[in-house]
N, C-alpha and C positions, 0 to 999 in steps of 0.2 A: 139221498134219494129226493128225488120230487115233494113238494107239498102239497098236498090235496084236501086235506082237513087241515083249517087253519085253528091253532091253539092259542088262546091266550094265558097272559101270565097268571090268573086266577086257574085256570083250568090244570096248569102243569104246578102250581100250589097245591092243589086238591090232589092231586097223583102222586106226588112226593110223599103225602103226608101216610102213604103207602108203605115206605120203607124207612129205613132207618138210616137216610144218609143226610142230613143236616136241613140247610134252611137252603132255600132258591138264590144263587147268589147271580146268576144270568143266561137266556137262552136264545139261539138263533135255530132259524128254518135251515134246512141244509135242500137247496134249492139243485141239485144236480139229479140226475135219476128219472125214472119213469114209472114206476111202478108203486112202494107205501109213500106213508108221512114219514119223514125223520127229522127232530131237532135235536142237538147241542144244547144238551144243559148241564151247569155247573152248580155245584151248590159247596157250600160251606159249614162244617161239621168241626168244632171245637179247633176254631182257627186253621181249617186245614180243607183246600180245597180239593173235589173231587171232580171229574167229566163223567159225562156218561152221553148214551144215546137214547132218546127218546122212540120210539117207533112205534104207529101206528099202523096196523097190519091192512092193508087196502085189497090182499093179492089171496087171503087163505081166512075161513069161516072160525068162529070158536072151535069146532070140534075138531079141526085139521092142524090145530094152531100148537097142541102138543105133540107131534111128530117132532117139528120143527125145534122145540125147545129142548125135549129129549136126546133128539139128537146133536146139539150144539151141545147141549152138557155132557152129554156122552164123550164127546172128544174134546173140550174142554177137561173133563177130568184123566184122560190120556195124554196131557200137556203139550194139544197142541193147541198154537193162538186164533183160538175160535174164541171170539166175545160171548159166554155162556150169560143167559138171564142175571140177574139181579133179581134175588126173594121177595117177596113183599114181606110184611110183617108176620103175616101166617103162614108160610110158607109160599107161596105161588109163583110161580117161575112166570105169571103172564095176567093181566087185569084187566078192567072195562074200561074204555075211555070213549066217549063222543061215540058209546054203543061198538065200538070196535074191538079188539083184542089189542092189548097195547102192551108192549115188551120195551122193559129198561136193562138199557147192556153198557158196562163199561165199555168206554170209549178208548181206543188201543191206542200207541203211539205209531209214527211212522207215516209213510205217503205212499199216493198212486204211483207208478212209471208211466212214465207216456212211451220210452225208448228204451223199451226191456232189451239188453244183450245177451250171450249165449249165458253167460253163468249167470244171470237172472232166472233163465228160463231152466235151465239147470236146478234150481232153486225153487221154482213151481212144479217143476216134476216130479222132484224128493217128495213136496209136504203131499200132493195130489198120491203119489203112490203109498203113502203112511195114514192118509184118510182113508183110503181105501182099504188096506192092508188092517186098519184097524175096525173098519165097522163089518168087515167077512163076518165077522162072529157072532154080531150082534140078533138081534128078529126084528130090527125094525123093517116096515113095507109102507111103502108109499106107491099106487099106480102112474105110470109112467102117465102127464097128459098129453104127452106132445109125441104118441107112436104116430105109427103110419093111415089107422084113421082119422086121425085128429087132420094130418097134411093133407090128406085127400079133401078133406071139405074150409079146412085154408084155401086150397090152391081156387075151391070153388067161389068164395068167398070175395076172393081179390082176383077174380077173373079177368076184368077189366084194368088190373094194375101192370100185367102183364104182356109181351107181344108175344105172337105164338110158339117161336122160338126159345124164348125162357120158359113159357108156360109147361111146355113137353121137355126142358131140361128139369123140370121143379117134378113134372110126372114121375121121370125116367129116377130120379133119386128117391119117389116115394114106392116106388114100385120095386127097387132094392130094399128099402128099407122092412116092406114086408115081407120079400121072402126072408130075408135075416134073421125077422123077427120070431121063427120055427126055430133058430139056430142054437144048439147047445153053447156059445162064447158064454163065456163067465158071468155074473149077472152081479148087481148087489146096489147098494147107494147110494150114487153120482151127485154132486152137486149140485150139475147141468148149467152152471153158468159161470165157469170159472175166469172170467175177463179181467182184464188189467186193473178194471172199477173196483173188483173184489176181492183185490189184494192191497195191504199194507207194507212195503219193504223200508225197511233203515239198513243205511249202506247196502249190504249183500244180503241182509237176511229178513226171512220174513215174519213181519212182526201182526201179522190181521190177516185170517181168510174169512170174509163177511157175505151176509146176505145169501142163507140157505132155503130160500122159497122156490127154490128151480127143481130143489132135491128131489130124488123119488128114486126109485126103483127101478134100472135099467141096465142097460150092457155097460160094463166096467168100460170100455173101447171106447165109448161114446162121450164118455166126461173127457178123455186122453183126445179125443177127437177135437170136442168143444174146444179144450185149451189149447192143443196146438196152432187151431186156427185163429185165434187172435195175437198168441204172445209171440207165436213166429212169424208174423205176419212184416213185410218190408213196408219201405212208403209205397212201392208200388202192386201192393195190396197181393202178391203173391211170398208161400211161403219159403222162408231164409232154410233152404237143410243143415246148414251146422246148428239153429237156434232148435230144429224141430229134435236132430239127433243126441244136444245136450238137456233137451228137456224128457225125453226117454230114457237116457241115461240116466238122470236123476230119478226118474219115475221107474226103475226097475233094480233101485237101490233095494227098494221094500217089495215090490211086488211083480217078476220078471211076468215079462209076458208070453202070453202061448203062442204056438206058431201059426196057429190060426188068427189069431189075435192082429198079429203080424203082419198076415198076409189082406189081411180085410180092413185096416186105416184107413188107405186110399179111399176106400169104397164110404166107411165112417164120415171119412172128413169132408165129402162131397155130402152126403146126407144130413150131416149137420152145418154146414153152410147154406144149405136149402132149407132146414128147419129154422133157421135163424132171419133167414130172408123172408120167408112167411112170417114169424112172428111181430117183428120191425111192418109187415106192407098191414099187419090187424092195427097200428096204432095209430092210423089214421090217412089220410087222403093224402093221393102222389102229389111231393112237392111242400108237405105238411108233415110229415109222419115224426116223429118223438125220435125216432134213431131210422138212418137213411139205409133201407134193405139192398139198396144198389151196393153198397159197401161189400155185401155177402153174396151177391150175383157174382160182381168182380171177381171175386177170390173162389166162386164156385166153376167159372170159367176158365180161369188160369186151369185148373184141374184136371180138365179134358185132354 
């Protein structure tokens, strides 16, 4: 992710001296992203070196900031590849730094896809219906921040970002979105940002599902939505139906879906291509923004 607090090597000396993983052996910014701090450090513990991730939390307060860790260790300890905290020495899954909350996570092997294929996505459907299928059980709650009032005063927000024709297609999806939101569909703890940046694959399989600050508490449909709309996505920004039907298929390995469920996608995947386009138009001025929301008009148009 992005840098925004910049650390020095005194600073990430002092944060070490936290845990039990050796001495500072080297650390870089990891300059991609938009939202916390993250660097790359390595350090070296009786000849033996380790990676990890540095993070500095920019996006969620102290008191919000153990949802978040709870829940990666939760399904870290159901063995799936979620990078769970690293202890400090008295136990604490999360610490102070530069007055922030600051989480050190093993660093996972493996890389991004720029050109996920169907058994990729195939492959993100499994682990997405097995994270799901495993936190049903759980009590964690998180309030969803991005329902249908959040959009409505987005849409107000970037009013001027918009020509009136997208502005009342951006309506017309938050206006489903609400009535939905009465809706009996299954509910529980979506990731809400499962994109290609948030995964790690070697070869075929996947070895990192990272960066759970989107998480919260919403329609199980709605994370299935999120992800179909980027891993299926073609170059020409609409989506592939055999990537979308092998990534459901995977994704109903663990947790089949209802017919309702079923029937209301479409409707999903337009609603979160409109929430995704609002959030991309809050980071900044048309022409400037941090990730370009025309990308998710695009593929909210195809739709129609």
């Amino acid at each position: 992710m992005a840098s925004f607090t910049s650390l020095h090597k005194k600073d990430i000396e002092n944060f070490l001296a936290l845990f039990d993983v050796g001495e500072l052996s080297s650390f870089q910014e990891i300059v991609a992203g938009i939202e916390n701090t993250n660097y790359f450090v390595n350090t070296t513990k009786y000849d033996l070196e380790q990676q990890f991730v540095l993070t500095l939390v920019e996006v969620a307060s102290f008191s919000e900031v153990p949802f978040y860790t709870n829940l990666t260790t939760h399904l870290a300890n159901y063995g799936l590849p979620v990078p769970a905290p690293v202890l400090t020495l008295d136990g604490m899954p999360f610490s102070n730094l530069k007055n922030k909350p600051a989480l050190f996570l093993p660093k996972l092997p493996g890389a991004h896809l720029q050109k996920p294929n169907a058994e990729h996505c195939r492959e993100v459907g499994r682990i997405l219906g097995l994270m799901h299928s495993t936190l049903l059980s759980s009590s964690y709650q998180m309030d969803n921040p991005y329902n249908a009032d959040w959009m409505y005063t987005a849409i107000e927000k970037t009013d001027n970002q918009f020509e009136p024709k997208l502005k009342q297609l951006l309506l017309h999806c938050t206006e489903q979105y609400e009535i939905l939101e009465t809706s009996t569909l299954p509910r529980g703890i979506i990731h809400g940002d499962l994109f290609r940046d948030n995964i790690l694959f070697s070869d075929k399989k996947i070895t990192g599902v990272l960066d759970f600050f989107h998480a919260c508490t919403d329609f199980l449909i709605m994370d299935v939505a999120i992800t179909i709309n980027d891993w299926c996505q073609d170059q020409d920004h609409m989506i592939n139906s055999d990537k979308a039907a092998s990534l459901l298929m995977g994704y109903e390995l663990t947790r089949p879906l209802e017919q309702e469920e079923k029937l209301q996608m479409p409707v999903f995947q337009r609603i979160a291509a409109a929430r995704f386009a609002l959030t991309r138009s809050l980071t900044g001025q048309p022409g400037n923004h941090l990730k370009d929301p025309m990308e998710c008009l695009t593929l909210l148009q195809s739709m129609l």
